[in-house]
RODO-2510 file (C-alpha; in nm, 4 decimals, decimal comma):
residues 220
     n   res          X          Y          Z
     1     x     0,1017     5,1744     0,1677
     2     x     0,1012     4,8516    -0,0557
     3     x     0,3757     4,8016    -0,2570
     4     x     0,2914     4,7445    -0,6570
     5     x     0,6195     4,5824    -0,7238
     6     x     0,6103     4,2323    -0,7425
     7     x     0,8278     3,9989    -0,5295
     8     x     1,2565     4,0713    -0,6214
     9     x     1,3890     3,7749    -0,7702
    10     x     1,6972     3,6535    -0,6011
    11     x     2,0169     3,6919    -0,6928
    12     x     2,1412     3,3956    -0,8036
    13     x     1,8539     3,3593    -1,0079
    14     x     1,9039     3,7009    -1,1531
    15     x     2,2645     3,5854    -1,2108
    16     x     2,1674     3,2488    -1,3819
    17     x     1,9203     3,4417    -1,6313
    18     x     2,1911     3,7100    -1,7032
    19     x     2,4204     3,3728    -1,7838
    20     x     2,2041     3,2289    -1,9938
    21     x     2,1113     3,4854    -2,1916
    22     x     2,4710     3,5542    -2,2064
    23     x     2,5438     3,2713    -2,3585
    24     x     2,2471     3,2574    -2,5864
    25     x     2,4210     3,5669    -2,7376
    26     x     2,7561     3,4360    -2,7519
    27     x     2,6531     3,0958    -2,9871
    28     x     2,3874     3,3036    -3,1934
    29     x     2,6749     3,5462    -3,3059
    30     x     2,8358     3,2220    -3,4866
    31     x     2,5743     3,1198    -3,5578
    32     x     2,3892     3,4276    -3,7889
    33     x     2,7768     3,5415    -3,8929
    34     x     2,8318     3,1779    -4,0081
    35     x     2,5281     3,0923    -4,1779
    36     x     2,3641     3,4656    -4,2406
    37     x     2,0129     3,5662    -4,1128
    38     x     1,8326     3,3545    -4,3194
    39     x     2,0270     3,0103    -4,2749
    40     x     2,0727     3,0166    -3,8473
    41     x     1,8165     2,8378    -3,6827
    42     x     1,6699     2,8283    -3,3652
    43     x     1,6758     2,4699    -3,3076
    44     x     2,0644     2,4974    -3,3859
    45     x     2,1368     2,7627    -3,1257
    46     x     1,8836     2,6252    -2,8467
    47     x     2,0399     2,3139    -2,8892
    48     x     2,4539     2,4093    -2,8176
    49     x     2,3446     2,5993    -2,5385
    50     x     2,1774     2,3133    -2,3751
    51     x     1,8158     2,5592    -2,3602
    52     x     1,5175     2,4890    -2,5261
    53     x     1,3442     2,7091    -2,8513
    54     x     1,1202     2,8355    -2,6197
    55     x     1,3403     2,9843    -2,3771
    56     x     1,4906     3,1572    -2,6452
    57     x     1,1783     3,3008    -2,7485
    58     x     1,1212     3,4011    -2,3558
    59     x     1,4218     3,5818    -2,3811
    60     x     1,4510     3,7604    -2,7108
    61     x     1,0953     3,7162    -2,8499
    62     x     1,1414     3,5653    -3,2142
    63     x     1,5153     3,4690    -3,4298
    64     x     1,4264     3,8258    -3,5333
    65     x     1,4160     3,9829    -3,2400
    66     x     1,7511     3,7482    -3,1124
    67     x     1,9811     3,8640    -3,4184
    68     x     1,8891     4,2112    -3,3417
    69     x     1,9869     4,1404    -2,9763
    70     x     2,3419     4,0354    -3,1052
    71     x     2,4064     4,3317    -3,3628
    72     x     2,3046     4,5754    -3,1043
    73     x     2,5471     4,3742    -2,8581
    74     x     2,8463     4,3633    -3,1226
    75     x     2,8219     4,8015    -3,2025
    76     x     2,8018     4,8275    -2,8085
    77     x     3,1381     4,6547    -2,7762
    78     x     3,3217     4,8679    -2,9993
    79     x     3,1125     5,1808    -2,8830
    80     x     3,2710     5,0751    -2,5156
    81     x     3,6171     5,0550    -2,6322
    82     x     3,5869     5,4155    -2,8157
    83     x     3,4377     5,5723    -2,5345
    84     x     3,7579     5,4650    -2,3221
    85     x     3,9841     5,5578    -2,5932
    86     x     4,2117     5,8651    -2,3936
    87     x     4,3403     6,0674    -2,6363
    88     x     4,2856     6,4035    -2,5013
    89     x     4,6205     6,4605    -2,4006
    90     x     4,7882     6,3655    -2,7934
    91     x     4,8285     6,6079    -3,0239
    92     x     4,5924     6,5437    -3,3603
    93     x     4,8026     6,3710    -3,5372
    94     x     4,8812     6,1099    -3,2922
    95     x     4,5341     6,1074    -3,1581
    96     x     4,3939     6,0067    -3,4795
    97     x     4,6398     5,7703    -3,5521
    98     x     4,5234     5,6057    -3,2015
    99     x     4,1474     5,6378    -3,2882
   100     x     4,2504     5,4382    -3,6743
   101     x     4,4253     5,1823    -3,4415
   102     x     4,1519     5,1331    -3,2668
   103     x     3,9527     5,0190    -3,5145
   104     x     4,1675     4,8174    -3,7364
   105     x     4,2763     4,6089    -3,4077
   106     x     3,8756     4,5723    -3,2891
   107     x     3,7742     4,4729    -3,6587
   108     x     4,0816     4,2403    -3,6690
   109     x     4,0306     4,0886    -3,3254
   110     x     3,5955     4,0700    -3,4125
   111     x     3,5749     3,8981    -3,7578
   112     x     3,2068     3,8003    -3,6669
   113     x     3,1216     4,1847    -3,6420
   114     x     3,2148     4,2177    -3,9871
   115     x     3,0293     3,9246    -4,1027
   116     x     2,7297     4,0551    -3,8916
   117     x     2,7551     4,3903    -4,0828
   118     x     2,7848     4,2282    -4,4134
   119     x     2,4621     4,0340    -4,2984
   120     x     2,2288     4,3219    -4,2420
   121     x     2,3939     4,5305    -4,4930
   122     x     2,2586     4,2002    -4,7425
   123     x     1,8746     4,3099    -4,5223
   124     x     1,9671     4,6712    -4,6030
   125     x     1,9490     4,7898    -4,2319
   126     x     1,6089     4,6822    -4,1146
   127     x     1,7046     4,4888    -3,8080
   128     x     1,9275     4,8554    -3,7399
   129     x     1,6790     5,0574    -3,8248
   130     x     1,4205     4,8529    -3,6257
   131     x     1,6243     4,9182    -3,3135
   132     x     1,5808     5,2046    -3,0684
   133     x     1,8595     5,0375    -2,8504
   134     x     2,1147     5,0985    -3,1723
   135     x     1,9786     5,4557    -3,2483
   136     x     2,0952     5,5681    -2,8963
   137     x     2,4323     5,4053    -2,9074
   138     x     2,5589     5,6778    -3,2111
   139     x     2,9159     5,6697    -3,2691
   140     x     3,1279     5,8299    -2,9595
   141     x     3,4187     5,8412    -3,2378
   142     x     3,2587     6,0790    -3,4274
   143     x     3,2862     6,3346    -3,1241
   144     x     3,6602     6,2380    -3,0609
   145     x     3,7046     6,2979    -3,4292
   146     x     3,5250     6,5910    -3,4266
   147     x     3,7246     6,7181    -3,1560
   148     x     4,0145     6,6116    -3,3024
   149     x     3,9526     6,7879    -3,6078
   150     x     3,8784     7,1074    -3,4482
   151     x     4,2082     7,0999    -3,2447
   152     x     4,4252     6,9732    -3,6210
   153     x     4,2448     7,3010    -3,7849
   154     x     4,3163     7,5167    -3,5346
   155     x     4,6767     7,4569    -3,5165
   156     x     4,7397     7,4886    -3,8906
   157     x     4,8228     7,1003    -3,8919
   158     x     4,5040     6,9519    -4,0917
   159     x     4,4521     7,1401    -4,3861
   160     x     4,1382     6,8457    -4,5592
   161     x     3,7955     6,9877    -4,5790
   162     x     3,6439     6,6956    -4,4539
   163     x     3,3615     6,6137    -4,1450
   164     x     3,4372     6,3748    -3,8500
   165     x     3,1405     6,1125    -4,0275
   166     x     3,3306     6,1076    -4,3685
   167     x     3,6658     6,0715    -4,2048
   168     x     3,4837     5,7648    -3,9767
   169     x     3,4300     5,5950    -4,3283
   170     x     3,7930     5,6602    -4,4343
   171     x     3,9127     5,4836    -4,1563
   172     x     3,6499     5,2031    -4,1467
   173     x     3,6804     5,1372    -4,4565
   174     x     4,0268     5,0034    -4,4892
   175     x     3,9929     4,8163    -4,1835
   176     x     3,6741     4,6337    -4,2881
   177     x     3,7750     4,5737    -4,6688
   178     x     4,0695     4,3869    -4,5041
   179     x     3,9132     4,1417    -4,3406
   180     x     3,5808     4,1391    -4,4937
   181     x     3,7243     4,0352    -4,8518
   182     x     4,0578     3,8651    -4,7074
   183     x     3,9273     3,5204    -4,9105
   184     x     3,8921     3,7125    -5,2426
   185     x     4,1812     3,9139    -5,2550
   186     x     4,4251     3,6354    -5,1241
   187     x     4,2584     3,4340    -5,4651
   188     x     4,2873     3,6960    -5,6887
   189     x     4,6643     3,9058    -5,6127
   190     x     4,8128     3,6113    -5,3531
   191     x     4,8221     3,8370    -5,0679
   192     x     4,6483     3,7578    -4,7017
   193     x     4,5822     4,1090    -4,5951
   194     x     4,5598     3,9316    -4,2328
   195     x     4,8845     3,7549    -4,2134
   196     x     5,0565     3,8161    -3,9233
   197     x     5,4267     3,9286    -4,0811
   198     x     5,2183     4,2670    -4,2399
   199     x     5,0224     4,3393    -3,9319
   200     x     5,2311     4,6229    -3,8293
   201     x     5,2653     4,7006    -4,1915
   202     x     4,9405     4,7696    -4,2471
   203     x     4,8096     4,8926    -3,9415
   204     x     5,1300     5,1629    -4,0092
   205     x     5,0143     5,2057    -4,3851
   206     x     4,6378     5,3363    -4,2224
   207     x     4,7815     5,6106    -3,9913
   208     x     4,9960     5,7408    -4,2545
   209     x     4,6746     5,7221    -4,5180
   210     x     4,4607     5,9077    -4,2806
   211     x     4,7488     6,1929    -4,1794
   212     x     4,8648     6,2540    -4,5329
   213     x     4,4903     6,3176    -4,6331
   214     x     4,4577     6,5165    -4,3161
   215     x     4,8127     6,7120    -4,3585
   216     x     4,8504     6,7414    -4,7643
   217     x     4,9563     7,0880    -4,9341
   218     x     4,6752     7,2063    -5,0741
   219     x     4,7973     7,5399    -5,2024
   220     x     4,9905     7,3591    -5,4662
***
């Protein structure tokens, strides 16, 4: 029988292309969360990873086709770190705690994600929408939350009528509003939300948001 595949590339040449394109990645993400969609260029990018235009377009196809290729990269990173999140063994209130910890250290430790989301939120979601790769990769802290939830409920601890997506936005938003506007506010009140002395502060101040929503008296 003849074989239709063509000839396997070897491994270090596999290796070298995973690199490269590795690294194309890496310097486009400063590049589109420094200067937005519209001000990166090419040239810029092919030039301080010592490749050419053209083997960026080999790659990626188009500086379209690359930025999407570095916001589907960025959710996969934090959709990785929630799908290891272990929390099945906490009770809901510490489990959620852990899952809002999560994501204010991530967004703290990835200010270019939250440039990148301010980007496309600027394009309204086409490059997002655009992507089957990023309408597979979902949330896996919705179903933690969801399961969380479920578990709070049951044992008479959360009382908030609220779904796992709403509570997602609770949670995210805090953490992106900190460093996302950390310039303004700092100009307009004097505070950096990100200085290190009211890290712990504030990554406390989330947890105990979140669980007095979740835990409030409603029958008053």
């Amino acid at each position: 029988m003849t074989s239709t595949q063509g000839p396997a590339q070897p491994a270090g040449r596999t290796r070298d292309a995973a690199r490269t394109r590795d690294e194309i990645l890496t310097v486009a993400t400063q590049e589109f969360a420094r200067l937005g969609y519209t001000g990166a260029r090419v040239d810029e990018i092919a030039a301080r990873t010592r490749t050419t235009k053209r083997m960026i377009y080999y790659y990626f196809g188009g500086k379209e086709q690359l930025f999407t290729a570095v916001l589907e990269r960025a959710y996969s990173r934090i959709r990785q770190a929630e799908q290891l999140l272990d929390v099945e063994h906490l009770d809901p209130v510490a489990a959620v705690r852990r899952l809002a910890e999560l994501t204010f250290d991530h967004h703290e430790d990835h200010p270019d994600f939250i440039r990148l989301v301010s980007i496309e939120n600027i394009h309204e979601a086409e490059h997002i929408a655009a992507s089957a790769e990023l309408s597979r990769i979902g949330s896996p802290a919705i179903d933690v939350l969801r399961r969380i939830l479920d578990t709070g409920r049951t044992s008479g601890l959360f009382t908030a009528d609220i779904d796992a997506v709403d509570l997602h936005a609770m949670i995210s938003s805090f953490c992106f509003f900190r460093i996302a506007n950390r310039h303004t506010f700092g100009a307009l009140f004097g505070r950096d939300l990100v200085a290190p002395g009211l890290r712990e502060h504030y990554r406390t101040m989330l947890g105990d948001m979140i669980i007095a929503y979740l835990t409030a008296d409603r029958a008053a």
